[in-house]
TORPA-4810 file (N, C-alpha, C, O; in nm, 3 decimals):
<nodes>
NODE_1_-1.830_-3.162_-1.893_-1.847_-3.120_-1.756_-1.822_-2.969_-1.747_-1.733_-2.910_-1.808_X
NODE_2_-1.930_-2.904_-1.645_-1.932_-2.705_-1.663_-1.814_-2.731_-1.539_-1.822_-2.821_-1.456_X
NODE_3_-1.714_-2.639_-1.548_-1.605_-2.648_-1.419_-1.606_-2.474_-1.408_-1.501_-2.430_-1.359_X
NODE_4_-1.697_-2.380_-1.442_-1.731_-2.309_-1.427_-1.799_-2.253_-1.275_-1.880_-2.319_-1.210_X
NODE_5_-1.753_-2.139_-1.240_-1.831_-2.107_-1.111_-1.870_-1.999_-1.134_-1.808_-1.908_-1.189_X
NODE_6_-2.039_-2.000_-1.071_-2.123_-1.897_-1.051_-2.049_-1.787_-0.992_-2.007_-1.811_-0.879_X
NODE_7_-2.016_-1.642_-1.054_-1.968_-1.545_-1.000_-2.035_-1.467_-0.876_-1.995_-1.420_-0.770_X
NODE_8_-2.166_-1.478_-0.947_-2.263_-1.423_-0.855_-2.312_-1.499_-0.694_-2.380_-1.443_-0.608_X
NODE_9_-2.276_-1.588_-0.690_-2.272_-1.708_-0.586_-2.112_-1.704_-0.515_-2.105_-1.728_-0.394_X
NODE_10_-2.043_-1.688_-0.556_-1.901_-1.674_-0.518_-1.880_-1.586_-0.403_-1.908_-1.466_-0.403_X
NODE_11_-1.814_-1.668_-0.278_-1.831_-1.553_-0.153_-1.682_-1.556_-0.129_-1.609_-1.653_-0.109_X
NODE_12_-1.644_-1.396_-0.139_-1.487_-1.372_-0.156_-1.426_-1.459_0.025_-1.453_-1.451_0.145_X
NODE_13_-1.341_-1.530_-0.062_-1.239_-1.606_0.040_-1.071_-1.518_0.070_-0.986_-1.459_0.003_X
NODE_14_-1.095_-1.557_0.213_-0.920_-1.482_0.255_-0.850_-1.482_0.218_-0.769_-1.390_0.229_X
NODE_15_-0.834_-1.578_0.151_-0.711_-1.639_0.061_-0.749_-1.680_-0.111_-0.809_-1.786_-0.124_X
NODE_16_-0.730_-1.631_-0.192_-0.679_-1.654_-0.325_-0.820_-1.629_-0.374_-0.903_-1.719_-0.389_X
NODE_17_-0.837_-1.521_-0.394_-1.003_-1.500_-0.416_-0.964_-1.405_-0.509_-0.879_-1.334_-0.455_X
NODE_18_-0.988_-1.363_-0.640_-0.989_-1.243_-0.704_-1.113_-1.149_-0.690_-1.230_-1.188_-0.692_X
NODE_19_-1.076_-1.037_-0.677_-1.158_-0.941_-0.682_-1.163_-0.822_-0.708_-1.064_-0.757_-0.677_X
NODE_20_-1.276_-0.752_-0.770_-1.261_-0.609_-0.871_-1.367_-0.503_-0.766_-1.485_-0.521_-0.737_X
NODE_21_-1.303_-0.425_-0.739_-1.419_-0.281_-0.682_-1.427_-0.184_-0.776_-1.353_-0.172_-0.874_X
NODE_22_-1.521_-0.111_-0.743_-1.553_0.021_-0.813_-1.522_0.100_-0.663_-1.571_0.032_-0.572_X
NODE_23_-1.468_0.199_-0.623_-1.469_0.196_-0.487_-1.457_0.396_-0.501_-1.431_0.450_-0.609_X
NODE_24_-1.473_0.452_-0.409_-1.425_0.572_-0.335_-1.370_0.565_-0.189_-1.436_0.510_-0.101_X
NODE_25_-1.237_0.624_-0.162_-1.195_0.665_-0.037_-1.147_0.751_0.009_-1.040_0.791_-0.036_X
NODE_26_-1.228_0.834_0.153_-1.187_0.949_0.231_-1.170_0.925_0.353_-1.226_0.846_0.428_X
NODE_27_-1.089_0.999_0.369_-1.037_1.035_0.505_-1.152_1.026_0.572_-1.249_1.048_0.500_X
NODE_28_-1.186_0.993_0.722_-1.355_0.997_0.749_-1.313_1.157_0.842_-1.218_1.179_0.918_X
NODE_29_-1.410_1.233_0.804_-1.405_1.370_0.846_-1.358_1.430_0.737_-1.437_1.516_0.697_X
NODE_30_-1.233_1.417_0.654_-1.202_1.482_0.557_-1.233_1.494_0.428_-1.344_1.507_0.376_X
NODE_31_-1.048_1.483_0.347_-1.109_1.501_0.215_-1.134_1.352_0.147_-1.121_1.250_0.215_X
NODE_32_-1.180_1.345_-0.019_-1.137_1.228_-0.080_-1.011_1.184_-0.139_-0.935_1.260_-0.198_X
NODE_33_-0.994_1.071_-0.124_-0.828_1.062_-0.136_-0.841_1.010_-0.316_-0.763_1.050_-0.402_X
NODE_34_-0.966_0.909_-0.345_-0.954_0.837_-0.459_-1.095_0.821_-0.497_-1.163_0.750_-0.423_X
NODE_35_-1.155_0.878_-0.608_-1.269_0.881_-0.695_-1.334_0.951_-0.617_-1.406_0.904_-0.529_X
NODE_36_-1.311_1.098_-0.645_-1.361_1.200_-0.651_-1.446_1.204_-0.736_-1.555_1.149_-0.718_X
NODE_37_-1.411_1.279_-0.864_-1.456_1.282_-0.976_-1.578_1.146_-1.031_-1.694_1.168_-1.063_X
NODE_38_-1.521_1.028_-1.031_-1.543_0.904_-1.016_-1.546_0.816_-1.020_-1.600_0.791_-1.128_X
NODE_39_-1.517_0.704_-0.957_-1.495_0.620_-0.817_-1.391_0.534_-0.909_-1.409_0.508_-1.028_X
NODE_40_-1.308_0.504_-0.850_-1.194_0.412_-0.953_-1.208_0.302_-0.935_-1.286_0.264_-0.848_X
NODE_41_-1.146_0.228_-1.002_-1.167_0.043_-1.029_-1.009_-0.002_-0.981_-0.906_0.046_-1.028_X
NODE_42_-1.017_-0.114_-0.867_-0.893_-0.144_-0.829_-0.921_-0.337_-0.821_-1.027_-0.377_-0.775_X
NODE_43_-0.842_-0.410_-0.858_-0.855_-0.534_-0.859_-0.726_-0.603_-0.800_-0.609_-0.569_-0.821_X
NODE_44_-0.774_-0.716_-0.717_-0.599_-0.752_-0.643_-0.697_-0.928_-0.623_-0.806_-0.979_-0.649_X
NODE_45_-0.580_-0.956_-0.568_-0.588_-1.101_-0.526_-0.559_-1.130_-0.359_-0.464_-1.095_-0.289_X
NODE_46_-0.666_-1.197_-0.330_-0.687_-1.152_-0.152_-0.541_-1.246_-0.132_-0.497_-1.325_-0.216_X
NODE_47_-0.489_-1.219_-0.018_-0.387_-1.298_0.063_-0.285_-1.262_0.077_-0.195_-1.298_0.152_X
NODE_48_-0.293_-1.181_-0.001_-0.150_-1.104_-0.026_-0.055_-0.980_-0.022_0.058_-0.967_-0.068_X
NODE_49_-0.130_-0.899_0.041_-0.126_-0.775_0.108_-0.127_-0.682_0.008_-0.091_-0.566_0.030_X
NODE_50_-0.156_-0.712_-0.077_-0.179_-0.562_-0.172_-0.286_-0.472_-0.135_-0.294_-0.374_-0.209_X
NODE_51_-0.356_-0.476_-0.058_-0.430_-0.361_-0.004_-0.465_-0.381_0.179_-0.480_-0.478_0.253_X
NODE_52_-0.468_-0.216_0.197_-0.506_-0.255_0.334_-0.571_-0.395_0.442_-0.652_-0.478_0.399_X
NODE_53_-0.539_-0.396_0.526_-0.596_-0.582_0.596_-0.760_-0.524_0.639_-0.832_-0.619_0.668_X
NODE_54_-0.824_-0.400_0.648_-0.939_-0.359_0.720_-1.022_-0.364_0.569_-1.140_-0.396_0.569_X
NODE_55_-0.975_-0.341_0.483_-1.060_-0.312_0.362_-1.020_-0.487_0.335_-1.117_-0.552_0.374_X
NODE_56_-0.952_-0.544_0.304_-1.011_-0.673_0.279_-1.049_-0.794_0.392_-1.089_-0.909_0.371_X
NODE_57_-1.032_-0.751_0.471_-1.143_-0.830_0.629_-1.282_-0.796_0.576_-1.372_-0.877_0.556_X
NODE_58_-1.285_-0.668_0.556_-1.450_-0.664_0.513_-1.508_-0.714_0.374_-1.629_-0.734_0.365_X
NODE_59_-1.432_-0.731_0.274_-1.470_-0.808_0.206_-1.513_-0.941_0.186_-1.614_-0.988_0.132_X
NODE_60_-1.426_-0.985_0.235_-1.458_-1.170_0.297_-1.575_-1.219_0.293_-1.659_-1.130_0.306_X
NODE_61_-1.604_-1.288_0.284_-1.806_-1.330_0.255_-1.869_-1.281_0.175_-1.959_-1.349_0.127_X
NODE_62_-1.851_-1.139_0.124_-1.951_-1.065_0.071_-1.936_-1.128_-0.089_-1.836_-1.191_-0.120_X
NODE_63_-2.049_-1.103_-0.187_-2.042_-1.170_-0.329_-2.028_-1.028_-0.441_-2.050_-0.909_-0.418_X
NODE_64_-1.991_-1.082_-0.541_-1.991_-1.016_-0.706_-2.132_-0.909_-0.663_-2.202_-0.961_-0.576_X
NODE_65_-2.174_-0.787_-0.704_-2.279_-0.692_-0.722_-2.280_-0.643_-0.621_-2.310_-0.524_-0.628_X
NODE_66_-2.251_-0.693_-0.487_-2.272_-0.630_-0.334_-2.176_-0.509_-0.349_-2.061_-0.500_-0.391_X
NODE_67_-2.302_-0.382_-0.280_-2.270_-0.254_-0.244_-2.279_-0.242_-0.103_-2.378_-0.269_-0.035_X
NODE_68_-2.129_-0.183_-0.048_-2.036_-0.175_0.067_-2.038_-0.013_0.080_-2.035_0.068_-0.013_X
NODE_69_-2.046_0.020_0.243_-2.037_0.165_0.303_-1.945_0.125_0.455_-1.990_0.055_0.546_X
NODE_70_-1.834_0.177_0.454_-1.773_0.096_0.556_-1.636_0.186_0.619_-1.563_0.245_0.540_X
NODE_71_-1.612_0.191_0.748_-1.496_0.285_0.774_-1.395_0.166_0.825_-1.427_0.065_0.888_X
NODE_72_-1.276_0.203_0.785_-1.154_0.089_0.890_-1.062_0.187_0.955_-0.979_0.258_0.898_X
NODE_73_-1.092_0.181_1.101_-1.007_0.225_1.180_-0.832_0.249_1.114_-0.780_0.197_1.015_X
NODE_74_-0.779_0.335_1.200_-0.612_0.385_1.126_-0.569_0.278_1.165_-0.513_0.232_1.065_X
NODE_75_-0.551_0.159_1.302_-0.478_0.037_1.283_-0.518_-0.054_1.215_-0.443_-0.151_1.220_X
NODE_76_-0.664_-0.075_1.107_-0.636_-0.174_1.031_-0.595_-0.143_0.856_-0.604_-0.202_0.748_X
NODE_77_-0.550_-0.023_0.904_-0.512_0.090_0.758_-0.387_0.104_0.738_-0.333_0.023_0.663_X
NODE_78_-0.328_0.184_0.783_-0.174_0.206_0.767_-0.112_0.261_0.874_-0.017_0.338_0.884_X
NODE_79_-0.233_0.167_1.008_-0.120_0.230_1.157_-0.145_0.348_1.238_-0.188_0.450_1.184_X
NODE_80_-0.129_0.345_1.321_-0.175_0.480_1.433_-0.022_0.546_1.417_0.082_0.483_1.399_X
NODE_81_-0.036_0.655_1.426_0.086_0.730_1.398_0.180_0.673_1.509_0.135_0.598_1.596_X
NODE_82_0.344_0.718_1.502_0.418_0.682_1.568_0.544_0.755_1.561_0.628_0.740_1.472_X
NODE_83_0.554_0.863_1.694_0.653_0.942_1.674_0.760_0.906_1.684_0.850_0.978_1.641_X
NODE_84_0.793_0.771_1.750_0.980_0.654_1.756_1.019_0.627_1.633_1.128_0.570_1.622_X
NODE_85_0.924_0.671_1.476_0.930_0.629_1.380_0.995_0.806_1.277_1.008_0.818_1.155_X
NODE_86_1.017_0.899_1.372_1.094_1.058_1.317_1.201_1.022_1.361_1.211_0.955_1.464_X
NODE_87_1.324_1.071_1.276_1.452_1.024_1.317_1.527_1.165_1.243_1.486_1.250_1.163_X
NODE_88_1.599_1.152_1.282_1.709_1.307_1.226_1.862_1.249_1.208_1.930_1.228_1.308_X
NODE_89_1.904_1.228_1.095_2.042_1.195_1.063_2.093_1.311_1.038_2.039_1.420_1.023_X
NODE_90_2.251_1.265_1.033_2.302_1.352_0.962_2.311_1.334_0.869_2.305_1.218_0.828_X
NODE_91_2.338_1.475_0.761_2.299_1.518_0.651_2.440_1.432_0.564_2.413_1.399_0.448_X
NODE_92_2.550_1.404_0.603_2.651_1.292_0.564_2.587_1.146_0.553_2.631_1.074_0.463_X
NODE_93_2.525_1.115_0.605_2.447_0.955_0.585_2.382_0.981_0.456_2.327_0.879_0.415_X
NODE_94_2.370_1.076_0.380_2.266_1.080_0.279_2.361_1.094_0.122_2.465_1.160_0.113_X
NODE_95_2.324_1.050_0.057_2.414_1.052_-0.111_2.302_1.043_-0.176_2.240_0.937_-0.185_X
NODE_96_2.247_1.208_-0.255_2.169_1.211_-0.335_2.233_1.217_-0.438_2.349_1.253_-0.454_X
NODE_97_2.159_1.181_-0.510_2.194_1.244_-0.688_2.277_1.325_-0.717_2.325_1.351_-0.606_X
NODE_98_2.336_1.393_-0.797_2.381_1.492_-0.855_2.268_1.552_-0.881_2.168_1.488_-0.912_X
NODE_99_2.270_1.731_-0.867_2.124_1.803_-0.885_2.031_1.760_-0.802_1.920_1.812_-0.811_X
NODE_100_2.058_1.641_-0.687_1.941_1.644_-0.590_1.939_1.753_-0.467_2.045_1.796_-0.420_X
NODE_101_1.880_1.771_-0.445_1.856_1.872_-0.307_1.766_1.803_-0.218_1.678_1.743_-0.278_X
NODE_102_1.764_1.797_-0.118_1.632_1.741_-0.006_1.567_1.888_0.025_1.612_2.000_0.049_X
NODE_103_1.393_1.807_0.006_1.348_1.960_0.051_1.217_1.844_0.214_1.204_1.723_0.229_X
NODE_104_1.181_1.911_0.260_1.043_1.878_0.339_0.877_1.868_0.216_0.815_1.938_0.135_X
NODE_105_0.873_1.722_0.283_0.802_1.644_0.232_0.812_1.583_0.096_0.711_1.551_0.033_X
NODE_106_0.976_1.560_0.034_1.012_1.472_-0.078_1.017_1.321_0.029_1.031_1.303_0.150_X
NODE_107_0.998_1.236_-0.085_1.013_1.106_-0.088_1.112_1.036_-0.112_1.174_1.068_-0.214_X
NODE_108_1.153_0.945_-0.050_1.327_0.883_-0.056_1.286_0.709_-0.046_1.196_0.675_0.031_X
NODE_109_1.335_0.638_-0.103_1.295_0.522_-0.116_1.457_0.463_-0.022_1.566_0.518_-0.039_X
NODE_110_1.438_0.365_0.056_1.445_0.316_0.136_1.475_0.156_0.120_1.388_0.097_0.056_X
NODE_111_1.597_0.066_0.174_1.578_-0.075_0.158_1.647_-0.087_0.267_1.750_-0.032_0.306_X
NODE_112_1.550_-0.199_0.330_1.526_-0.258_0.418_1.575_-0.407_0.474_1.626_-0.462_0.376_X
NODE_113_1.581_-0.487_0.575_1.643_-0.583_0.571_1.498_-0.692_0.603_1.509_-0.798_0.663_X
NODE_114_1.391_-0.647_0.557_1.281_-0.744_0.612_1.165_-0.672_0.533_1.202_-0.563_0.488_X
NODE_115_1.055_-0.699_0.509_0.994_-0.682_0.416_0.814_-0.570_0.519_0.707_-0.525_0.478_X
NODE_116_0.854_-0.574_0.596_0.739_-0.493_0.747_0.808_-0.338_0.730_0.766_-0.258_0.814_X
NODE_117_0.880_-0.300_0.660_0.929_-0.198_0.669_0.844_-0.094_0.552_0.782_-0.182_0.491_X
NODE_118_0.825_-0.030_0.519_0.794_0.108_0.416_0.862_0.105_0.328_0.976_0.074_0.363_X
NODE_119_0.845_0.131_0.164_0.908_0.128_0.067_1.005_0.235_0.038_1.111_0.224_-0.025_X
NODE_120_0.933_0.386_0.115_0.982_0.521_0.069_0.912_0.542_0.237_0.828_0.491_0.311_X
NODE_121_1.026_0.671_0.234_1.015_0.791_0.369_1.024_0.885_0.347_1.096_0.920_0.254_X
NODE_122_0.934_0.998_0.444_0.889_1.099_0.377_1.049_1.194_0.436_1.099_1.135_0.531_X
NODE_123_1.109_1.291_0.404_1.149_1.408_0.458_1.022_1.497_0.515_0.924_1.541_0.456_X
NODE_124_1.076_1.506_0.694_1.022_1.621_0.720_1.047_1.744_0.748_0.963_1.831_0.773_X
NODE_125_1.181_1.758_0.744_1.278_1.896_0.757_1.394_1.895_0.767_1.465_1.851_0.858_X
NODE_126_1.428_1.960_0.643_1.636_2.012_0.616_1.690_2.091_0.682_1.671_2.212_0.668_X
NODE_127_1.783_2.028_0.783_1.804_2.150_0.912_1.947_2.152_0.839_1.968_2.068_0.750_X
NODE_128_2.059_2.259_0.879_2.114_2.272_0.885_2.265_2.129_0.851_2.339_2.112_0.754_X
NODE_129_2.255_2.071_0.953_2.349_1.968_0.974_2.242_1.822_0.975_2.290_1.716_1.016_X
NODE_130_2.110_1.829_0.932_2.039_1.687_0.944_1.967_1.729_0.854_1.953_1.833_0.788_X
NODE_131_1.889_1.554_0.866_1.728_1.594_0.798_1.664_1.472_0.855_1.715_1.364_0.885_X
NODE_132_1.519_1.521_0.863_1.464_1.450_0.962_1.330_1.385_0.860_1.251_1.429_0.777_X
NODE_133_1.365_1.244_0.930_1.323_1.174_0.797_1.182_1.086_0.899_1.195_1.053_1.017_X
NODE_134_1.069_1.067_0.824_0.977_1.072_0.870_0.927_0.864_0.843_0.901_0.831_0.728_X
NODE_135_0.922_0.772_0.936_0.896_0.627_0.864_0.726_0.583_0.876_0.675_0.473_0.854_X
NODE_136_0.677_0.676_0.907_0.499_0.649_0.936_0.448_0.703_0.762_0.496_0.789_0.689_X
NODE_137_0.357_0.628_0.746_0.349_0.681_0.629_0.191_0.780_0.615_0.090_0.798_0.682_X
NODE_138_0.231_0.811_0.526_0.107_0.980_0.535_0.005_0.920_0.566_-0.051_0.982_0.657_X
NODE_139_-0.065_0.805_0.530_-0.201_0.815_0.612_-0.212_0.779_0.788_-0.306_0.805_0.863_X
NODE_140_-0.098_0.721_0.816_-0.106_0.675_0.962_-0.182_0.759_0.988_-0.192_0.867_0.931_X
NODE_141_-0.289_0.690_1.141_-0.304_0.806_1.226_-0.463_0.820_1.151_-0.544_0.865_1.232_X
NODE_142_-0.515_0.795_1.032_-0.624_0.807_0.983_-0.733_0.740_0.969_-0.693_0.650_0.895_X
NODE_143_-0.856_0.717_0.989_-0.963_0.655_0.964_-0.982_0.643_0.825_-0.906_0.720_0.766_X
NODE_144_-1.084_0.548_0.716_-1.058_0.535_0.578_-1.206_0.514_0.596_-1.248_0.427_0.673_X
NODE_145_-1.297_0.604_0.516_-1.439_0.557_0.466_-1.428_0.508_0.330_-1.356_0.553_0.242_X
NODE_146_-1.524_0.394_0.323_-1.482_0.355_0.188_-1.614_0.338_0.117_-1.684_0.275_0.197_X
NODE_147_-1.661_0.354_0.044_-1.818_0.331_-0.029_-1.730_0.241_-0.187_-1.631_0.263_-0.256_X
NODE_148_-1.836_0.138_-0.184_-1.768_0.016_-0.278_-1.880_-0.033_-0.346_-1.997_-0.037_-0.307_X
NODE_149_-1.811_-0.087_-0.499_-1.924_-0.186_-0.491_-1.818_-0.329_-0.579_-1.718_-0.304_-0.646_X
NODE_150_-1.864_-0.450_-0.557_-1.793_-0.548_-0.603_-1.803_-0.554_-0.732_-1.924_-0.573_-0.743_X
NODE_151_-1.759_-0.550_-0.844_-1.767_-0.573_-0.973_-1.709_-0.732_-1.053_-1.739_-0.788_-1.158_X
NODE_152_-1.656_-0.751_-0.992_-1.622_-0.909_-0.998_-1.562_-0.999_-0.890_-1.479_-0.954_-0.811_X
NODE_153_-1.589_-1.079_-0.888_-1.558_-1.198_-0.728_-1.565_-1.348_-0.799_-1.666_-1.395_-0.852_X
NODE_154_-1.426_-1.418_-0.788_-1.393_-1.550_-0.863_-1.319_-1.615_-0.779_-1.317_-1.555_-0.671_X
NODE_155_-1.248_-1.727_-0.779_-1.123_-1.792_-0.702_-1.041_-1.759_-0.861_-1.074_-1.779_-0.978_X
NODE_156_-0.932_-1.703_-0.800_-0.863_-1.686_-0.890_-0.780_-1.794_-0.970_-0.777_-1.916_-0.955_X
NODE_157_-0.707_-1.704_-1.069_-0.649_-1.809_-1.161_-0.491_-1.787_-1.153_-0.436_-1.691_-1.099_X
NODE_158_-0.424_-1.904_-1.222_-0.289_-1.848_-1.204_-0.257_-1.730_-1.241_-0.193_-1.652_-1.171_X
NODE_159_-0.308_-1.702_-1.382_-0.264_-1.571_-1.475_-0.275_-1.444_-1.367_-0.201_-1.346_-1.357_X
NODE_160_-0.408_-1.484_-1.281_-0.442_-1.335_-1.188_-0.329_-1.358_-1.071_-0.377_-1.348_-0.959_X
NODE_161_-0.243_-1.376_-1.074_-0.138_-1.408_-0.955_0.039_-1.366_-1.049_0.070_-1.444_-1.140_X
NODE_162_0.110_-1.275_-1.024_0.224_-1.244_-1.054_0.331_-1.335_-0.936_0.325_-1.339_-0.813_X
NODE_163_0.415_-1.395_-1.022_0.508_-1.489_-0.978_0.592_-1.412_-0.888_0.641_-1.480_-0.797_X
NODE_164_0.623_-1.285_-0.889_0.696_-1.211_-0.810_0.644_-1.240_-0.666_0.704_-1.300_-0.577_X
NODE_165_0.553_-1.201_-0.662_0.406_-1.216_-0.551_0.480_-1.332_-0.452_0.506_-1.297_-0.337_X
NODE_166_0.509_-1.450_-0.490_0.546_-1.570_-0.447_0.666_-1.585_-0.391_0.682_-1.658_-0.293_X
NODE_167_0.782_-1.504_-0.461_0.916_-1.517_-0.414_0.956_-1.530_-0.304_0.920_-1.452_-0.216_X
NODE_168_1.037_-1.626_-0.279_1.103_-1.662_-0.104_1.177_-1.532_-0.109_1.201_-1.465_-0.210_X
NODE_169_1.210_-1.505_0.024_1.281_-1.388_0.075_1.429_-1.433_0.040_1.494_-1.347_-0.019_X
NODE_170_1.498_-1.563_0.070_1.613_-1.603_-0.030_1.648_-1.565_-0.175_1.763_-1.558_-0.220_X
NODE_171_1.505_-1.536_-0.258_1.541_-1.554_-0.405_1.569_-1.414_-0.381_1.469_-1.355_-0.340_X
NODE_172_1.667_-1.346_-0.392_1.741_-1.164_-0.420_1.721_-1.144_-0.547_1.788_-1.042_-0.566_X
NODE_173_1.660_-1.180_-0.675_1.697_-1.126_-0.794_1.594_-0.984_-0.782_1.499_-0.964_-0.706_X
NODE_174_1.641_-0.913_-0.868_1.537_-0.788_-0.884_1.416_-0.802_-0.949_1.393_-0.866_-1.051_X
NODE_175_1.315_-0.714_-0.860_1.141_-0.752_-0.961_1.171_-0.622_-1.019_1.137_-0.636_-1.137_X
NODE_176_1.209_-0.520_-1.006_1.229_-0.361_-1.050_1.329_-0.340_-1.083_1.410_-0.431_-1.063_X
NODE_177_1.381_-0.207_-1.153_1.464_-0.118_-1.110_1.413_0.017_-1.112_1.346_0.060_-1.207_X
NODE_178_1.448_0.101_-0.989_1.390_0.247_-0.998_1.509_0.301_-1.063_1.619_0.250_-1.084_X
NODE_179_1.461_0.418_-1.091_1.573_0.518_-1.205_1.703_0.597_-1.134_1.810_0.642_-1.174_X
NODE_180_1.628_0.589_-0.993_1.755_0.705_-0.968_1.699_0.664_-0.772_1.594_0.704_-0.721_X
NODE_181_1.804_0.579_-0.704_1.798_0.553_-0.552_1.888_0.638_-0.506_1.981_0.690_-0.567_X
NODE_182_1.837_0.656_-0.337_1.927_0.752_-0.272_1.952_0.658_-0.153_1.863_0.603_-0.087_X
NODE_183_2.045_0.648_-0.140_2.099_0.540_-0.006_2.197_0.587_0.084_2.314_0.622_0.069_X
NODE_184_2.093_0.576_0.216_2.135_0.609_0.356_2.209_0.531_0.435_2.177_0.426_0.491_X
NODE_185_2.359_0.620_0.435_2.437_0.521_0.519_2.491_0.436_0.432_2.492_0.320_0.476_X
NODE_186_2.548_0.453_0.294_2.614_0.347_0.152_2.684_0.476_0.163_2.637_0.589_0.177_X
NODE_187_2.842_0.425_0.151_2.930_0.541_0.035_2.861_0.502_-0.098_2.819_0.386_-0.097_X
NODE_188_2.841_0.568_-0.207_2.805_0.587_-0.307_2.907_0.522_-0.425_2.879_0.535_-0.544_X
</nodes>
């Protein structure tokens, strides 16, 4: 028995669908953010938020070979900007490194008590007695043109699914470790 499925017949599903682009994306009006030069290959497994919700809404139905020209608004991207989201601590809430300095526009990684939150926040300026730390992330606020083309479309398999992916919000063990965290509001 063939338990094989036609790739080319395969119409990407919301849920648990693997899929491969060849893709470019710009800012619409601006610059290119990714395959410039040209166009990069990104592969994920739908359902699961590894990529924007506007870029895979539009995928949905479409099959393996289909070439895509398509913009997703900044709320189905990474959010309409949001200035309740600039905050200015003081410069005591912060325990960098040894040899760290905060400058405007470094990156500070961030943990959270819920998983809707941002991984990293940008610094947007070292004042004196603060620093004003930025939780929108750089593209908020942006439109995304995307020119695509599908390079593979399957129901995926286990192997294409990382077990991390799955974890209850109960299971605490670590999927990472970064090299060097800065934590806001921890004595050190």
């Amino acid at each position: 028995m063939d338990c094989s499925v036609d790739n080319q017949a395969y119409e990407i599903a919301a849920s648990g669908a693997y899929v491969k682009i060849r893709y470019k994306v710009k800012i619409v009006g601006g610059p290119v953010l990714k395959g410039a030069e040209q166009m990069e290959i990104m592969d994920f497994v739908t359902g699961y938020k590894h990529v924007i919700p506007g870029l895979e809404k539009r995928l949905v139905g479409a099959m393996q070979g289909q070439k895509m020209v398509f913009d997703v608004p900044a709320e189905e991207a990474f959010g309409k900007r949001d200035d309740s989201l600039v905050f200015v601590k003081d410069k005591k809430e912060f325990h960098f490194p040894p040899g760290y300095e905060p400058y405007p526009g470094m990156e500070i990684s961030v943990i959270l008590n819920d998983d809707e939150g941002p991984d990293s926040v940008r610094i947007k300026d070292v004042r004196e007695d603060g620093i004003v730390i930025d939780f929108n992330h750089n593209l908020a606020g942006f439109d995304l043109a995307y020119e695509l083309e599908i390079i593979e479309a399957r129901p995926s398999r286990s192997s294409d699914v990382c077990a991390e992916w799955d974890r209850k919000p109960e299971d605490d063990s670590p999927c990472s470790c970064a090299p060097q965290e800065i934590v806001l509001g921890k004595d050190a």
